[in-house]
C-alpha positions as CSV (number, residue, x, y, z in Angstrom):
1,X,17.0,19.3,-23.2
2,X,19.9,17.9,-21.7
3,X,20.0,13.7,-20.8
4,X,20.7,14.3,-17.2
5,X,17.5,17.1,-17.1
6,X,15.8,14.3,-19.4
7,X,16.5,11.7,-16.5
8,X,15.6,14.2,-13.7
9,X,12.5,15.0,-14.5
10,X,11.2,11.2,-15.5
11,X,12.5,10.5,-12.0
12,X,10.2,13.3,-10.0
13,X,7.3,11.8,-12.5
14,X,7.7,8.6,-11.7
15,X,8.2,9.3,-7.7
16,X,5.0,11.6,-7.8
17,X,3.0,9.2,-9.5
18,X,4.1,6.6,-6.5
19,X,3.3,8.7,-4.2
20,X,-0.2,9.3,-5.7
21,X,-0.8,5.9,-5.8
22,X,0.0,5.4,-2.3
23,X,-2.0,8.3,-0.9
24,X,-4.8,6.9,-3.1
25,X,-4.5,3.8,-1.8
26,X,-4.3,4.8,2.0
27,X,-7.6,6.7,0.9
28,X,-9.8,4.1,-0.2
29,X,-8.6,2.0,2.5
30,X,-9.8,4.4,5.2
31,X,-13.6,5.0,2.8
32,X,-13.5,0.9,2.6
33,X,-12.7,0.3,6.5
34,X,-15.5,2.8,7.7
35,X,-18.0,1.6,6.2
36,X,-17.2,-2.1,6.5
37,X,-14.8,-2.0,9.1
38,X,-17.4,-2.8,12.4
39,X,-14.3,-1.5,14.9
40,X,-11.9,-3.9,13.8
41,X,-8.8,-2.5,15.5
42,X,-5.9,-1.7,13.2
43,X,-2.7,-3.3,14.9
44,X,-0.2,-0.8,16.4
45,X,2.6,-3.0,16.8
46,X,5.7,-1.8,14.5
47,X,7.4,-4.0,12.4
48,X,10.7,-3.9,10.1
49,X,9.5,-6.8,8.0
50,X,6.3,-5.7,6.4
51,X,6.8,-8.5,3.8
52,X,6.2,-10.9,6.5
53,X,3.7,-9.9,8.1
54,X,1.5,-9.3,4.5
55,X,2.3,-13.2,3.9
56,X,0.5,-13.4,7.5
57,X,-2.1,-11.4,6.9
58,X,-3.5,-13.7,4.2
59,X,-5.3,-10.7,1.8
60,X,-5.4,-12.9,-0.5
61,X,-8.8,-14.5,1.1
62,X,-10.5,-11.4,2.5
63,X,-10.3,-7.9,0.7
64,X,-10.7,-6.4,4.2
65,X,-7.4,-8.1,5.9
66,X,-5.5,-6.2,2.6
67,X,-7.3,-2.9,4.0
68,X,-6.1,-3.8,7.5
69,X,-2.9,-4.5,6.4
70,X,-2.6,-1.0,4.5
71,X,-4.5,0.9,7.1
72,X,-1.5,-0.7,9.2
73,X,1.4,0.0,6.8
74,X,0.6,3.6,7.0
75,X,1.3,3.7,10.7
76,X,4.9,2.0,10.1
77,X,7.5,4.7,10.1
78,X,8.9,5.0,6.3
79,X,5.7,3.6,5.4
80,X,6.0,4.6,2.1
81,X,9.5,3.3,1.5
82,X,8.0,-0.2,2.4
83,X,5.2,0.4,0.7
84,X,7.2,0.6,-2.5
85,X,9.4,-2.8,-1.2
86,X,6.6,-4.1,-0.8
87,X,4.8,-3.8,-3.6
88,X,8.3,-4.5,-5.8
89,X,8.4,-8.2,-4.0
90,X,4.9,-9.0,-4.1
91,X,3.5,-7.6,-7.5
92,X,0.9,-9.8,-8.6
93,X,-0.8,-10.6,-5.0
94,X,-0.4,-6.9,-4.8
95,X,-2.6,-6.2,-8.2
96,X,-4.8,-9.0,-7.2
97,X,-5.9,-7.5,-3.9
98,X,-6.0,-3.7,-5.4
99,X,-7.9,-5.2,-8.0
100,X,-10.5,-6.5,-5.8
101,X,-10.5,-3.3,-2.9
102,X,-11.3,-0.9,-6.2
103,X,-14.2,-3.2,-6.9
104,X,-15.9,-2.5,-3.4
């Protein structure tokens, strides 16, 4: 197999599994939110900065303002782009809050 085919195809994996872990993610958000949710409204305002409005969000206290905060991400157009940004500039509060919404 050639490098370039070599390259290709780790490339589609790697974007699949992304994907997968954002769909998965979206998923247990929505299980997680009806069920503990009581009506909390998910914001509709649009923002281009979802970096600032996690560090606003404080999910690092309460599991459910990180399910919010996904629950709203997914409503942001290119939400999985930012997703990914997201998740690249805030890795470990990231894990810590995915950590604790899989334990739920």
């Amino acid at each position: 197999m050639s490098h370039a085919l070599s390259w290709l195809l780790s490339t589609v994996c790697v974007n699949m599994a992304d994907r997968w872990s954002w769909y998965t993610l979206c998923s247990k958000c929505e299980r997680v939110y009806a069920r503990y949710g009581d009506g909390s409204p998910i914001p509709d305002h649009f923002s281009d900065s979802p970096l600032e409005v996690l560090d606003e969000t404080n999910v690092e206290v309460n599991v459910m303002c990180f399910v919010v905060y996904i629950l709203w991400l997914k409503q942001q157009p290119d939400s999985f782009k930012k997703y990914l940004d997201v998740l690249e500039q805030r890795c470990e509060l990231w894990r810590e809050c995915v950590y604790k919404l899989w334990r739920l």
